[in-house]
N, C-alpha and C positions, 0 to 999 in steps of 0.2 A: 604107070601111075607116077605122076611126079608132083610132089609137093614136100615145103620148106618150115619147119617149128621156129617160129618168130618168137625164141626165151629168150626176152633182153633187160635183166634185170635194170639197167638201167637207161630211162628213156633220156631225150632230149627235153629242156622244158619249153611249157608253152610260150608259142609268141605272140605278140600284137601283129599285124601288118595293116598299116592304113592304102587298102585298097582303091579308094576315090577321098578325092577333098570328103573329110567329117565322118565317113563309112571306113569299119575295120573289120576284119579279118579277124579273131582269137583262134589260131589254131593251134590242135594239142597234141604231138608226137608219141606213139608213132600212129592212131589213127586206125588201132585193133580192136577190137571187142570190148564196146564201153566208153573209148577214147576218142569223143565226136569232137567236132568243130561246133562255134557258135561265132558270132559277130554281132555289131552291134554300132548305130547312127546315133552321131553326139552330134547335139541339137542346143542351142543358145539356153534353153531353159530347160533340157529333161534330156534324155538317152531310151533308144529303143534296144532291145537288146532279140534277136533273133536265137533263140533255143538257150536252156540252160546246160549241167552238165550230170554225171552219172553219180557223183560221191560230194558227201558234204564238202571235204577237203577241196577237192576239185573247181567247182562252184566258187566258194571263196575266192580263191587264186582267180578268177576269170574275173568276180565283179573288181577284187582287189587291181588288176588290169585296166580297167575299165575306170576307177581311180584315176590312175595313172596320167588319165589320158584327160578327163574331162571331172570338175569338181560335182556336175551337175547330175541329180537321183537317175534312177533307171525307171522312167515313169509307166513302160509299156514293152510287155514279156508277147513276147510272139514264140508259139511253138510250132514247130512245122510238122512234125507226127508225133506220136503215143509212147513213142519205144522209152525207155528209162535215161539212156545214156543224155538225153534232149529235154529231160522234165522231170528227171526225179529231184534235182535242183530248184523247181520253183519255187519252195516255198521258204528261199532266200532272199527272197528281190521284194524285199517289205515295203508295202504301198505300191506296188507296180501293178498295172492292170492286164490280166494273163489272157492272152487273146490267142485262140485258135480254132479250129472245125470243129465242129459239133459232133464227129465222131473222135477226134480225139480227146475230148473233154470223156467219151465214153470207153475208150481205148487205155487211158489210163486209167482209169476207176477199173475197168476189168483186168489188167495186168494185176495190179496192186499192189503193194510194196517190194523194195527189190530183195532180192533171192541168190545164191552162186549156185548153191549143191542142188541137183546133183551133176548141172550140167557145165560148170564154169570151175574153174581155181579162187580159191575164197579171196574175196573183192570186201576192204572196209567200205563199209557204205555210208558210214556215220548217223545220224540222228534223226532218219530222212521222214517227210510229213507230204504224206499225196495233197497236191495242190492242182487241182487239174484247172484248164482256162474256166474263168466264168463269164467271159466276153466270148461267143460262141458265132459264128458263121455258118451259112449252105454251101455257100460259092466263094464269095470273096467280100473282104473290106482292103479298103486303103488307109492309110494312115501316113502321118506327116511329120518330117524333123524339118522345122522351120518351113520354108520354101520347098522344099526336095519330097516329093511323090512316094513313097512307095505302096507296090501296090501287093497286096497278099490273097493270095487264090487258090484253091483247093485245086486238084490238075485234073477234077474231072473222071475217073476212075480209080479202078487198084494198081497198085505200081508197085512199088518199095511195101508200103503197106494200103490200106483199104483209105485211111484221111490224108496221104502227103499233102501237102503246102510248101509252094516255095515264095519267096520276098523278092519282088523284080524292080530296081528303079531304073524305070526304062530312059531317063533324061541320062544316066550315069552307064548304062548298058551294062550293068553290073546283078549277078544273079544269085539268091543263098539257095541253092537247091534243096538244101536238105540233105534226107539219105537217096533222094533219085541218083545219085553219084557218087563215085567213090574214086579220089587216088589215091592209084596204088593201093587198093583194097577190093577184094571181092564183093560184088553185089550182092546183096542177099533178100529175097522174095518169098520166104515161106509163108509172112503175112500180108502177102502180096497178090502178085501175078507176073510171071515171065510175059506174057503175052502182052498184057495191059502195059507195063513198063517200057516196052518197045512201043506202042502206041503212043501214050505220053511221053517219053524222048522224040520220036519223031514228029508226033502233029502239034506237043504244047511245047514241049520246051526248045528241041531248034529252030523253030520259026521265029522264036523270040530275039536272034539276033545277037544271044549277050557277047559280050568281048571279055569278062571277066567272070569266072564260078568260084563262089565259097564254097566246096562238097561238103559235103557231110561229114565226110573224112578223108583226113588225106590234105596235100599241099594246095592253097591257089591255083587255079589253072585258066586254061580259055576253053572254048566251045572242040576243038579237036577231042576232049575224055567225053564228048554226049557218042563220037564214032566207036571208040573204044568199047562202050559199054556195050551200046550193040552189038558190039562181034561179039563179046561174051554171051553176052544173053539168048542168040542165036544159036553161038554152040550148044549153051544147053538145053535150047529146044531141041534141034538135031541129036545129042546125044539122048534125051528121052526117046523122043520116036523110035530111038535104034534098041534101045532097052525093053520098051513095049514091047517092042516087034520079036523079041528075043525072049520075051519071059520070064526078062530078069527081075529083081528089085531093084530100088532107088539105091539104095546100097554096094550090093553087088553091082551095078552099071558104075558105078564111082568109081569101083575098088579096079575095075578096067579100062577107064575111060585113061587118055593118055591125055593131061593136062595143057600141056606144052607150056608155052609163056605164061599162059595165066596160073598155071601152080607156083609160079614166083610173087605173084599178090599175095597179102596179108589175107590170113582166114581160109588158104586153101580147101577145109574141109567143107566150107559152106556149099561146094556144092553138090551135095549131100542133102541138105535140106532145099536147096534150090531145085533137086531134080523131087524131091519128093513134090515141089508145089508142080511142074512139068508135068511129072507122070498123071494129077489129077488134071489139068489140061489138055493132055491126049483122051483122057476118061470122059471129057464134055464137062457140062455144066459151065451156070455163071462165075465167072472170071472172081476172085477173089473172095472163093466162096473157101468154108472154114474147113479148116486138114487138120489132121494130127500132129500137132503141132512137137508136142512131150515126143514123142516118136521120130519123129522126124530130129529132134535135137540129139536124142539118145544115138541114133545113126551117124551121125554127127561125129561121137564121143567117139562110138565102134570103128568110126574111121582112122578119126584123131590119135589113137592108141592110148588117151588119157583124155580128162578134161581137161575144156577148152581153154588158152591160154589167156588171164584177163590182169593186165597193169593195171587196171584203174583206181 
């Protein structure tokens, strides 16, 4: 077993990067438990802003960014999933219109306000007010900064979790995955699907061509981390089957499984909860269908040898 305790009391701060003419980047260091990316299209009379962030403080700093850059309101919040780190900021971007899937408008309501103990290191979260989208989608809308297309789409199955969306401006070849990707960070699918996830990288999202990815978290990259991820996600297909086969727990199979490179990713323990979603995999059933979640996290911890570690 090999994995690495990312305590870094002090991170890097967030940057801007303007990825294409008027399309930016906000990414937030180091991209661990809580500390997503977002980005966001400055448009001659408004700004789209793709995902918000995990803590009042945080959010701030991202619109105050976004300041920086352009004088003009944040007229249209796109979320790309449910998870907190992505939404529990909403309801900062006063007068924005919060557009996302229709299970994530449900996905956040069933999480519900955010929480550390008993599975996380105590996280300020400040003052936070569930806002979930009230502009709602099946499949997809597009929306527009000026002239420039982009198009937002639900990928079609479970992946990362059961609503992902990514934002694709396909004139710009430029793509916000979301949490379908992570650099230099562990994947994580417990409200997901390992299976489903390899489906969508493979038939939605690399066919799509992009030449440039906002992940989720983690630095900028190109289309090479949609191959990366697959090797991961592979592994822990393979290393479930071998755990089944063995009799073990999602646990136990962890506590033996020899990491290699990937225990050098941020969140080593996740997969701990990635093999619990696996194991129900090998079990049958529909693909991002609901597990144990609390359990699954708790295993997590048993791993971890403390709770999880969270900057945010």
């Amino acid at each position: 077993m090999s994995t690495v305790h990312h305590d870094v009391p002090h991170l890097a701060p967030p940057r801007t990067e303007e990825v294409s003419d008027g399309v930016f980047a906000y990414i937030q260091p180091d991209g661990s438990w809580w500390i997503n990316n977002t980005g966001f299209l400055a448009g001659r009379r408004g700004v789209i802003s793709v995902d918000a962030c995990s803590t009042v403080r945080r959010t701030r700093a991202y619109l105050e960014a976004i300041s920086a850059v352009t004088p003009q309101p944040v007229r249209t919040l796109i979320n790309t999933h449910h998870h907190g780190d992505h939404t529990f900021g909403n309801h900062l971007f006063s007068g924005a219109t919060i557009v996302g899937h229709e299970a994530t408008r449900a996905g956040i309501l069933d999480w519900g306000e955010p929480r550390s103990a008993p599975f996380w290191t105590e996280v300020d979260w400040g003052d936070v007010v569930l806002e979930p989208p009230f502009l709602t989608y099946t499949e997809s809308v597009t929306v527009w900064s000026d002239e420039l297309r982009a198009e937002v789409f639900h990928v079609g199955g479970p992946a990362h979790t059961t609503n992902d969306s990514v934002v694709w401006l396909p004139e710009r070849r430029v793509l916000f995955s979301g949490d379908l990707l992570f650099n230099g960070g562990t994947p994580f699918l417990v409200q997901g699907s390992v299976a489903g996830a390899i489906r969508v990288l493979e038939e939605v999202v690399e066919p799509l061509g992009a030449t440039t990815i906002v992940p989720g978290h983690g630095g900028v990259t190109g289309p090479e981390l949609i191959d990366e991820t697959l090797g991961y996600l592979r592994f822990v297909q393979a290393a479930a089957r071998d755990g089944v086969a063995a009799g073990l727990t999602p646990l136990e199979t962890a506590r033996d499984l020899d990491l290699g490179g990937y225990g050098e990713w941020l969140d080593p323990e996740r997969i701990v909860g990635n093999l619990h979603r696996a194991y129900a995999e090998v079990a049958g059933g529909p693909l991002g269908r609901r597990i144990d979640v609390p359990t699954a996290l708790a295993d997590m911890v048993a791993f971890n040898g403390r709770p999880l570690s969270c900057y945010a």
